[in-house]
Structures are given as structure tokens and as C-alpha cells.
C-alpha positions as CSV (number, residue, x, y, z in Angstrom):
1,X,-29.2,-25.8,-80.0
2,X,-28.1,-24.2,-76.9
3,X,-24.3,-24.8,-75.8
4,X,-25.2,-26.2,-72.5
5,X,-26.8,-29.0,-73.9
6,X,-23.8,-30.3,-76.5
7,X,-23.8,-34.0,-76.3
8,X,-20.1,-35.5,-74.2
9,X,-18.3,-37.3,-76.6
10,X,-17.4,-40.8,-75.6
11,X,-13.9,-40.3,-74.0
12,X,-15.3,-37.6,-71.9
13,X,-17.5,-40.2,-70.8
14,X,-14.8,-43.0,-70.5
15,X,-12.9,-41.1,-68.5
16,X,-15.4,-39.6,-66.3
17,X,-16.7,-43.9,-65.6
18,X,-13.1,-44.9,-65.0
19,X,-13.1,-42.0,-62.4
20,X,-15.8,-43.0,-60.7
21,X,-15.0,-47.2,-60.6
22,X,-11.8,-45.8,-59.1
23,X,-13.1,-44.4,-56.9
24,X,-15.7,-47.1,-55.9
25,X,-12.5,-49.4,-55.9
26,X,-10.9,-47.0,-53.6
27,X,-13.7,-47.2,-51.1
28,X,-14.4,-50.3,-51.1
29,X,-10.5,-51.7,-50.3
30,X,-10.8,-48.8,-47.5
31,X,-13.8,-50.4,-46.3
32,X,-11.7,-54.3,-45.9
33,X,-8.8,-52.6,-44.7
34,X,-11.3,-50.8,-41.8
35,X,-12.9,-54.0,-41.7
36,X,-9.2,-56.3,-41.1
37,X,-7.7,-53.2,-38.6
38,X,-10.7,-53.2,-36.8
39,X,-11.3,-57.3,-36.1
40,X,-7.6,-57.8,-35.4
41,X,-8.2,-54.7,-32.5
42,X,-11.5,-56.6,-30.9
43,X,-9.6,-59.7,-31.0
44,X,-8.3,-60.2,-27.4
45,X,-4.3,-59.6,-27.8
46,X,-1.6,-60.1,-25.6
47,X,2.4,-58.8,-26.4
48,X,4.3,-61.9,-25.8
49,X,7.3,-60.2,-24.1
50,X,4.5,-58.3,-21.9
51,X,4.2,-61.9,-20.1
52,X,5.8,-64.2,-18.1
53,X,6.0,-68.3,-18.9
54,X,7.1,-71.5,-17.3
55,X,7.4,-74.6,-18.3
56,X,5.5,-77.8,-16.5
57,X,8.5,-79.7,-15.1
58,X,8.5,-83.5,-12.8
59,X,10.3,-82.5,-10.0
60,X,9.8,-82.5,-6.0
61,X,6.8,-80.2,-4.4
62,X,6.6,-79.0,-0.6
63,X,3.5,-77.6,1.5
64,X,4.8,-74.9,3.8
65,X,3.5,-72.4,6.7
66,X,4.4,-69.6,5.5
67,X,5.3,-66.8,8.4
68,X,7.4,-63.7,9.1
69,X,10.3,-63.7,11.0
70,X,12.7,-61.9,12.8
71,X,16.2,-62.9,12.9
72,X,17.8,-62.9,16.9
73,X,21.1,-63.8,18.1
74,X,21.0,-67.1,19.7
75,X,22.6,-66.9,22.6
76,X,21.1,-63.2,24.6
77,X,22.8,-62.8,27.8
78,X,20.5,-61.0,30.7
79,X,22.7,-59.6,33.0
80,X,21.0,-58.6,36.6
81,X,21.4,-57.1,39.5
82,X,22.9,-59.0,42.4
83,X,21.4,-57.0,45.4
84,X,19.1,-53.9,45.9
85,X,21.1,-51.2,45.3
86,X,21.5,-48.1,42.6
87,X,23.4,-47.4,39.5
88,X,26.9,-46.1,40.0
89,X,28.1,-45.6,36.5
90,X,27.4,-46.9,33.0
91,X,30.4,-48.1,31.2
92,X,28.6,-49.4,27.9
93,X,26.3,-48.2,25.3
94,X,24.2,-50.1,23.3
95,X,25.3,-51.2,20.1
96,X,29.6,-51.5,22.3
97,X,31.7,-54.8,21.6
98,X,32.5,-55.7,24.9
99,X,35.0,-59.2,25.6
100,X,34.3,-61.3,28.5
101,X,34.5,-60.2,32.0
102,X,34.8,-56.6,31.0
103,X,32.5,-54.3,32.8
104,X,29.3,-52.7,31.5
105,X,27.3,-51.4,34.2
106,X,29.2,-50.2,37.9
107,X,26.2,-51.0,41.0
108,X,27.3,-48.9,44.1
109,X,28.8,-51.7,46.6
110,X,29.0,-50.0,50.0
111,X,26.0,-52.1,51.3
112,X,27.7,-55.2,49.7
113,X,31.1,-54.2,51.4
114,X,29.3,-53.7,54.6
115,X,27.4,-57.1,54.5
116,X,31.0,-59.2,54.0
117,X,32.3,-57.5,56.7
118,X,29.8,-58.3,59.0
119,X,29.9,-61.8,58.0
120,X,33.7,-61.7,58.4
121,X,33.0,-60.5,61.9
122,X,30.6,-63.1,62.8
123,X,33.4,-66.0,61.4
124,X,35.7,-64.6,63.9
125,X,33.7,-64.7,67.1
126,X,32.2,-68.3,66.3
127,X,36.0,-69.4,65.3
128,X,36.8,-67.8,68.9
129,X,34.0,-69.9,70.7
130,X,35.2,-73.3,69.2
131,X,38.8,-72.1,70.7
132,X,37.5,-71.5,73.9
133,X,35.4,-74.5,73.2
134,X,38.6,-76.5,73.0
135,X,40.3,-75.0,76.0
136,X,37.1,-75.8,77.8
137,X,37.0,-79.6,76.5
138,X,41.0,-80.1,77.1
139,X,40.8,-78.6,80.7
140,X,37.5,-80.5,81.6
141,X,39.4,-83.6,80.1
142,X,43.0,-83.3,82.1
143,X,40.6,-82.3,85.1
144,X,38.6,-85.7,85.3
145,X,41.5,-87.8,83.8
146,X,43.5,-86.5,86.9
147,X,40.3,-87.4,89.7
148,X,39.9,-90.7,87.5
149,X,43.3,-91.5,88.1
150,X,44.0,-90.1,92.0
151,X,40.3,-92.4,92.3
152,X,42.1,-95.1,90.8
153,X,45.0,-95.3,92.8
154,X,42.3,-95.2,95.8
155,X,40.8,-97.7,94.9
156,X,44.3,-100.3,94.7
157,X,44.7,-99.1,98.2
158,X,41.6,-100.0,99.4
159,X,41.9,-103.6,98.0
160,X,45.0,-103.9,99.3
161,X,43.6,-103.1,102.9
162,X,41.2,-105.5,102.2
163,X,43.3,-108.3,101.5
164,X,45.8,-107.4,104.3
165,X,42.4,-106.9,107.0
166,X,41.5,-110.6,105.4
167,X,45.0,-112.2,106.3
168,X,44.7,-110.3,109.9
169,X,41.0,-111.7,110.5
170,X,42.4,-115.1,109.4
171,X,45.5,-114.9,112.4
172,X,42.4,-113.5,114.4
173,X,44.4,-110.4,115.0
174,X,41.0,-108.5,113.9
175,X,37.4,-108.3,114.1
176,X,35.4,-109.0,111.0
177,X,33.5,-105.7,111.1
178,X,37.5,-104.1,109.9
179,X,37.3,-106.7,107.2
180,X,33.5,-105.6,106.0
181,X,34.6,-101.7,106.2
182,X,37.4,-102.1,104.1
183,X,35.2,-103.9,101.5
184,X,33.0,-101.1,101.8
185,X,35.3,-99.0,101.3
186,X,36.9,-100.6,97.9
187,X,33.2,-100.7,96.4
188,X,32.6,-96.9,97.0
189,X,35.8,-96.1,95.4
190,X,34.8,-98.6,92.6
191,X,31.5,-96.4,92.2
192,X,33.1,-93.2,92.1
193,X,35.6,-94.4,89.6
194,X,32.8,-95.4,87.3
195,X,30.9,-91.9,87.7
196,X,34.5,-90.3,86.9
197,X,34.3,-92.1,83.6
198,X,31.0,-91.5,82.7
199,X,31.9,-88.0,83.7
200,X,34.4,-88.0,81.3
201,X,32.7,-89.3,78.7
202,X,29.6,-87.2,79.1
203,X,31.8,-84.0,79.2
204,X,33.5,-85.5,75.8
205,X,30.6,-85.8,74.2
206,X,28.8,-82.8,74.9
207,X,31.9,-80.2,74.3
208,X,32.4,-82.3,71.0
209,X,28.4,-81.9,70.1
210,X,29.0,-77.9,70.9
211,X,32.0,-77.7,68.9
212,X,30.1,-79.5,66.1
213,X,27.7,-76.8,66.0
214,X,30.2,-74.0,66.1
215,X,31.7,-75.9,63.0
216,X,28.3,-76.2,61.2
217,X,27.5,-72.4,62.2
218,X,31.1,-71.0,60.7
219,X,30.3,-73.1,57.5
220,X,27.0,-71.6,57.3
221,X,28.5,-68.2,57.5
222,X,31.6,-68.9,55.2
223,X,28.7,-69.6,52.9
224,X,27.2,-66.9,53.4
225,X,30.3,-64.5,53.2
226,X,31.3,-66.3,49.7
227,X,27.8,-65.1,48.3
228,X,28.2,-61.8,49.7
229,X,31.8,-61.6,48.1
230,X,30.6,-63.1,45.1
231,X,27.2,-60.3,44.6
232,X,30.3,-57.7,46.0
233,X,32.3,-58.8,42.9
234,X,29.4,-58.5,40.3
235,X,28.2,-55.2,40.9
236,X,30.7,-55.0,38.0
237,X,28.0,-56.1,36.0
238,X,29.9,-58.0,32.9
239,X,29.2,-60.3,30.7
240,X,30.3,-64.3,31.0
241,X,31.3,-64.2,26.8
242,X,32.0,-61.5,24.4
243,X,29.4,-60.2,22.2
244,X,27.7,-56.9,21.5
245,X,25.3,-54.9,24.1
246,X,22.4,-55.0,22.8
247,X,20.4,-53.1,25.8
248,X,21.3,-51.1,28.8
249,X,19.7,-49.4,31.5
250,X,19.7,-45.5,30.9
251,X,20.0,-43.3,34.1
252,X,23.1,-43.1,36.3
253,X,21.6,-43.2,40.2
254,X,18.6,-45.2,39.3
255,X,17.7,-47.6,42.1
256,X,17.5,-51.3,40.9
257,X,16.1,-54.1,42.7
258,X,17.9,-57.2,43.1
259,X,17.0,-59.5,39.5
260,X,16.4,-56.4,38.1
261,X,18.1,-56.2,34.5
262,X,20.4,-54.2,34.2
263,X,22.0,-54.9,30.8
264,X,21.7,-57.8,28.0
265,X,24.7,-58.7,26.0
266,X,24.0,-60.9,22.4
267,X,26.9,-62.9,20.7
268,X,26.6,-62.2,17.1
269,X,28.7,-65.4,16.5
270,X,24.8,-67.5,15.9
271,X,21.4,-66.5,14.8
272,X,18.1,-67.8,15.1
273,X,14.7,-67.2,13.8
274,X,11.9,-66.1,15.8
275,X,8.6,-66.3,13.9
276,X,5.1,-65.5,13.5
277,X,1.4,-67.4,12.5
278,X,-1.6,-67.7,12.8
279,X,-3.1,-69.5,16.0
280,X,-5.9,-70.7,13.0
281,X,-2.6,-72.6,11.3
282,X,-0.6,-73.5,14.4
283,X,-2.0,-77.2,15.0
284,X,0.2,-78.2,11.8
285,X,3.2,-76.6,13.1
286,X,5.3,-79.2,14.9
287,X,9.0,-79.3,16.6
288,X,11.3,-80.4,14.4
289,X,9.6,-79.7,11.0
290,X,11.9,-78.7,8.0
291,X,11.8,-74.8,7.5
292,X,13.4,-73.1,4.7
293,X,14.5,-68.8,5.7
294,X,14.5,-66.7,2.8
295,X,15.9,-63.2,2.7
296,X,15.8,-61.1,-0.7
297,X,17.2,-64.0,-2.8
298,X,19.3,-65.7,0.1
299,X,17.5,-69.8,1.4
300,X,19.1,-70.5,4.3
301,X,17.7,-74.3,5.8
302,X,16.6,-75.1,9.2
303,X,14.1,-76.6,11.5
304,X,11.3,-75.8,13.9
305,X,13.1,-75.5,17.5
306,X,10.8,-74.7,19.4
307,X,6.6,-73.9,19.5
308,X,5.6,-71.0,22.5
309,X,2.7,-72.1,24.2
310,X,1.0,-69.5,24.2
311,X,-0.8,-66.8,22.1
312,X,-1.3,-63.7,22.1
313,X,-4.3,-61.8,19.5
314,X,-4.2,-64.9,17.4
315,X,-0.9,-64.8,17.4
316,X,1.5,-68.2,17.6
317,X,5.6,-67.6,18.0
318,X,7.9,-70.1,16.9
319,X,11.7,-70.3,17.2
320,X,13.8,-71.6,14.2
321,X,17.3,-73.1,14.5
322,X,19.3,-72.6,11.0
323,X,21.8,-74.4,9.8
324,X,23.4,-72.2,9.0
325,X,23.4,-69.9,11.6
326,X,26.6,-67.5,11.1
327,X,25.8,-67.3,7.6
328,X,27.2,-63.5,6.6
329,X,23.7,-62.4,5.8
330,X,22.0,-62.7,9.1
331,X,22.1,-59.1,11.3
332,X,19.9,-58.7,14.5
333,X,16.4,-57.4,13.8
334,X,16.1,-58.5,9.6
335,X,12.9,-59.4,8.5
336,X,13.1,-62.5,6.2
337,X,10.1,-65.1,5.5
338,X,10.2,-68.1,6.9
339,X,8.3,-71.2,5.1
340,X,7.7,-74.4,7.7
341,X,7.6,-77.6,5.5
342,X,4.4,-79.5,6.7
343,X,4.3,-82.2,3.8
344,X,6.6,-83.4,0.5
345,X,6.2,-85.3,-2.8
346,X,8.6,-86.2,-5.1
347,X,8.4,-86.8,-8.8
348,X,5.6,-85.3,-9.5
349,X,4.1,-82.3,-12.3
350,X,4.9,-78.9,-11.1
351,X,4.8,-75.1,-11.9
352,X,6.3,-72.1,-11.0
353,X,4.0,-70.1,-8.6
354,X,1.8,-67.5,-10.1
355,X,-1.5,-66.1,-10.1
356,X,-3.5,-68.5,-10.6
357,X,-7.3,-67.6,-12.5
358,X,-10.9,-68.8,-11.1
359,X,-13.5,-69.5,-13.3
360,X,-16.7,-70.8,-12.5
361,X,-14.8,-72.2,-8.9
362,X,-12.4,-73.8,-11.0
363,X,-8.6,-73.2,-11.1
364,X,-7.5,-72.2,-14.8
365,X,-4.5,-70.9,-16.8
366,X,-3.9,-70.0,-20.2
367,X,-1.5,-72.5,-21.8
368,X,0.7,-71.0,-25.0
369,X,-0.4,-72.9,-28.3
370,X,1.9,-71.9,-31.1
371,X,1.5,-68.1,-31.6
372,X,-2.1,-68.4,-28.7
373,X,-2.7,-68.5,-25.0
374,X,-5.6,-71.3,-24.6
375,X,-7.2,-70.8,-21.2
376,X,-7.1,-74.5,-19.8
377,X,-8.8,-75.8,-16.5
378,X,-6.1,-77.3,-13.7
379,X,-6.2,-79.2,-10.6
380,X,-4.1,-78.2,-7.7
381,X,-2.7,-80.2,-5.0
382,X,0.5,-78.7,-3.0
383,X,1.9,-75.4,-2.9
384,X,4.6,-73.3,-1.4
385,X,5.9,-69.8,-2.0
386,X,7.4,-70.9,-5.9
387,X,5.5,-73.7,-6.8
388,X,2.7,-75.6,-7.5
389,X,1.4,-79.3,-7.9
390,X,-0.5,-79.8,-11.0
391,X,-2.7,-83.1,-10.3
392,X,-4.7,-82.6,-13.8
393,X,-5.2,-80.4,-16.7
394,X,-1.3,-80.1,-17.9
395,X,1.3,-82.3,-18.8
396,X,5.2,-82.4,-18.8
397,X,6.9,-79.5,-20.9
398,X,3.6,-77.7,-21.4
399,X,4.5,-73.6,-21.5
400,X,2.1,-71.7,-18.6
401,X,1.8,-67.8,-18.6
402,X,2.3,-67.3,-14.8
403,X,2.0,-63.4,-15.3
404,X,-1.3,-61.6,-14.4
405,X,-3.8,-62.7,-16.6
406,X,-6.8,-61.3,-15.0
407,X,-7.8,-59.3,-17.9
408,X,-8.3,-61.5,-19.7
409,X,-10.6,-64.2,-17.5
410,X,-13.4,-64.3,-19.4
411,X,-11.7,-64.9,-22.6
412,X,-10.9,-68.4,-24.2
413,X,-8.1,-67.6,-26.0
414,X,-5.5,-64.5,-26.4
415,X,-3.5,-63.6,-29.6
416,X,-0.1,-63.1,-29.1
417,X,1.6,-60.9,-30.9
């Protein structure tokens, strides 16, 4: 018998069997721990400290315009020129504290120095008419006063002839033609002594009517001189209150007309909030509407002050008072977000804003079950910038993931690990 074919004994062959059931055994827990690895990988799978949750509270729920804003000071002065004129000297820069009255911009006044004196001029010669006015009324007065009275005592003498001519006619000492003459005489002097008066009167009047007009001519020019004085005294352009410049005009020797600005002045002691929409959103924006300002993690509360009327590339501006308008965080020129409350309810389901998923045109988020997201259908009804109305689909104290889920949108459930 040839070597090579020597029969195994039976523990070669034992061992050789165990070997290879061993080694089946081997593969085959290989194969269900492939098999477990590689289901719990296709299974959808989610970190739960990768996401965000929320819990579905009863609480109060506002729908707000949302718009960007622009915080202002309240109160901007425009300061302008008073006359035509040029710039002398710039005092101010912008960004300069200035107090009230003190001087920002210097407007050469040699025209405005000229123009009071010439009004100052024109005072004095109608102030020296209504003197010579006067003289003229006082000597036209003692003038027909004295004729009134020499025609007066004329007049006594000539009724005294005619009653002395009446007693002579009577003895028949004289004809009665003496007796008519003298009469004639007293009723002349009666006439003239009534055309003295009237002369008097007339003269009165008349000087009085020119004086009056002298008068209402000097008050027109006093006027007239004030203004002058007064556009003299701002061509030290100043502000009315203390504040902060917040513009100025730049070139020494620059003509300016008169309204021209010249300088604006802001007090920094109040704020408001000038803000932006949509022209497509601006019929449900309303004076007086609640607004809330927010800036980083700052709510200040306000109201809608005032809607411009008009718009500009589908643009509506809108001004909003604060409450709070010297809070410590408002500086000229921040941008903040400004959310206009347009309705309210109270006591009802809400969620903290997040992205919310659409499937098949219905809202849905994935609620956590135990140690599962379930993605669950919602209904919607208000919203603002941090929450949301749920009218169906969740109940009080449910927990929401309100963290991008978007992956995961076609998927009915999610592990989470």
C-alpha cells in the first residue's frame, strides 16, 4: 500500500470537522453581525443633541409685519439759511456736541448789516415827517383857532350894532336900510365863523389821517427792521437745544440761498424708528398698531406713529415711537427688526418658531416619541418671528424638533440615538 493513501484515524478526522464547524460558526455570526451593523446604518438616524426641541405650550400668539428699521433721533433740527448770502466760517464738524445757542456755521452779514441800516434810515425820516406833521397840525390849529376867535368877537359886534341900529330906528333917529345892513352884516360873520370851524375841523382830520399813515408806515418798517435784525443775528447759525451735529455743509465761501440748509443738529436724548415694507403688505399697517423693536437680543415696545404716504419701488416707510425711547441701546443709524402686531389671541397651543416641513401641501413636523421622531401633520394659524399657532395636529406638552429636518422629509420616522 502506498503511504499517500494511509487511512486518517478518527481524531485526525474529529479535529479536522470541529475546524471546519468553527469556522462555518464563525461566518455565519459574521454574516448577522454584517446583517445588524448594516440595518441599524439604513435606518434613518438622527443624534439627539444634533437637534433642537420645544415643547407645545397654552400661551398668547401675535401676527406681525415684519420690517427693517433704522433707528433716528426724534427730534432732527434743520438749521437754514436766513438770507442769500455765502459761508463765512464753519465752526462745527459732524459728529461735535454743541449746547444751545452755540454757533455752528458763521454766514457773512454785511448785506444783512447793510439792509438794517437802511431800514434804520427809513424809521428816521418817516419819524421826522410825523414831527413836521405835528408842527404842521399845531400851527394850522393855533392859526384857525385865532381867525375863529377874532371872527367871533366880530360877530358880537355886529349884533350889538344891530340891536343898538334897532333901538335908533325905533326913536326914528335912523333909516331902516342901517337896521337891514347891520343884519347883513351879523349873518356874514355868522357864515364865516361856521367855514372857520369846518376849516378847523377839516385841517384836524386830514393832518390826523396823514399822521396815521406815517404811524402805520414806521410800524411797517420797525417790522421790517426786527426781521432784518433778527436774519442779522442768525447768520450765527445755532441750534435752539443741545444735541450732536449730525450734518454740515462742507466748503467755506460757498454761496447758499436763503432756506438753504446749512446744518442739522439731532438730540440724542430720544429715538425713533423709521421702517421699511412692502407696498404688497402695507394695507394692514395702521397708526397706532402695537410694534415690538428687537435688536440682537434687546425687545424694546412701541407703536406705529406714523404711515408716509407715499412709495417709492414698492417701498412703504413707517415711523415707530418707542417706549422706550432713551433706552441705552439705541445709537443713530442701528439696524434692528421691527415686527408691527396686526392681530392677537390668547390662551391658545403654541410653538417656538422653526422650520416648518411641507409634505404633500401639508405642514408637518416630527414629534419625539420615546427614543423616535414621528413626522406628524399640523395646522397653522398665527405667526410671528418666535412662534407659532398650532390649530390641529399637537397637543399641550408634546416635544417638537424645531431644528432643520429637511433631510429627513420623506421619512416617517427617525431613530434617535
Amino acid at each position: 500500500m502506498d503511504p499517500m493513501d494511509r487511512k486518517i484515524d478518527s481524531a485526525t478526522r474529529r479535529r479536522r470537522q470541529l475546524r471546519r464547524l468553527t469556522l462555518t460558526l464563525a461566518v455565519a455570526g459574521l454574516a448577522l453581525i454584517l446583517i445588524v451593523l448594516v440595518t441599524g446604518w439604513l435606518r434613518p438616524a438622527v443624534r439627539r443633541d444634533r437637534v433642537r426641541t420645544a415643547h407645545v405650550e397654552r400661551g398668547e400668539v401675535t401676527a406681525t409685519l415684519d420690517a427693517s428699521g433704522l433707528v433716528v433721533p426724534e427730534f432732527e433740527h434743520v438749521l437754514a439759511a436766513p438770507l442769500a448770502t455765502r459761508i463765512a466760517t464753519i465752526l462745527k464738524t459732524p459728529g461735535s456736541e454743541v449746547a444751545a445757542g452755540e454757533p455752528i456755521v458763521l454766514l457773512a452779514d454785511q448785506d444783512a448789516r447793510r439792509e438794517v441800516a437802511r431800514l434804520e434810515e427809513q424809521i428816521s425820516l418817516k419819524e421826522n415827517a410825523r414831527l413836521q406833521t405835528n408842527l404842521e397840525l399845531a400851527r394850522t390849529r393855533d392859526d384857525l383857532t385865532m381867525r375863529k376867535e377874532i371872527k367871533a368877537l366880530e360877530l358880537k359886534t355886529f349884533q350889538f350894532e344891530v340891536a343898538r341900529n334897532q333901538e335908533l330906528f325905533e326913536l326914528g333917529l335912523i333909516h331902516q336900510d342901517e337896521v337891514r345892513l347891520s343884519e347883513s352884516d351879523v349873518e356874514r360873520a355868522t357864515i364865516e365863523l361856521r367855514h372857520l370851524e369846518n376849516l378847523l375841523t377839516n385841517a384836524e382830520q386830514d393832518l390826523a389821517a396823514r399822521l396815521e399813515g406815517l404811524a402805520l408806515e414806521i410800524s411797517i418798517l420797525a417790522k421790517d427792521r426786527d426781521r432784518a435784525a433778527e436774519r442779522l443775528e442768525r447768520t450765527a447759525v445755532a441750534s435752539d437745544r443741545p444735541g450732536i451735529v449730525t450734518w454740515v455743509v462742507t466748503s467755506e465761501g460757498a454761496a447758499v440761498a436763503e432756506g438753504d440748509q446749512v446744518a442739522r443738529v439731532a438730540d440724542l436724548s430720544a429715538y425713533r424708528v423709521d421702517a421699511t415694507l412692502s407696498d404688497v403688505l402695507a394695507r394692514r399697517l395702521t397708526v397706532g398698531l402695537p410694534a415690538t423693536v428687537r435688536s440682537g437680543d434687546t425687545r424694546l415696545s412701541g407703536w406705529v406713529q406714523k404711515v408716509l404716504p407715499t412709495v417709492q419701488d414698492g417701498i412703504v416707510t413707517f415711523q415707530v415711537a418707542l417706549d422706550a425711547a432713551d433706552h441705552p441701546v439705541l445709537r443713530p443709524n442701528l439696524r434692528v427688526d421691527v415686527h408691527a402686531v396686526t392681530d392677537r389671541r390668547s390662551q391658545t397651543l403654541c410653538l417656538q418658531r422653526g422650520p416648518l416641513l411641507n409634505v404633500e401641501g401639508r405642514d408637518v413636523v416630527f414629534v419625539v416619541r420615546g427614543d423616535r421622531a414621528v413626522r406628524t401633520p399640523i395646522s397653522v394659524g398665527l405667526s410671528n418671528f418666535e412662534l407659532y399657532e398650532i390649530v390641529a395636529g399637537l397637543v399641550a406638552g408634546d416635544e417638537v424638533i424645531i431644528s432643520d429636518m429637511s433631510d429627513f422629509r420623506n421619512v416617517k420616522e427617525v431613530q434617535l440615538r
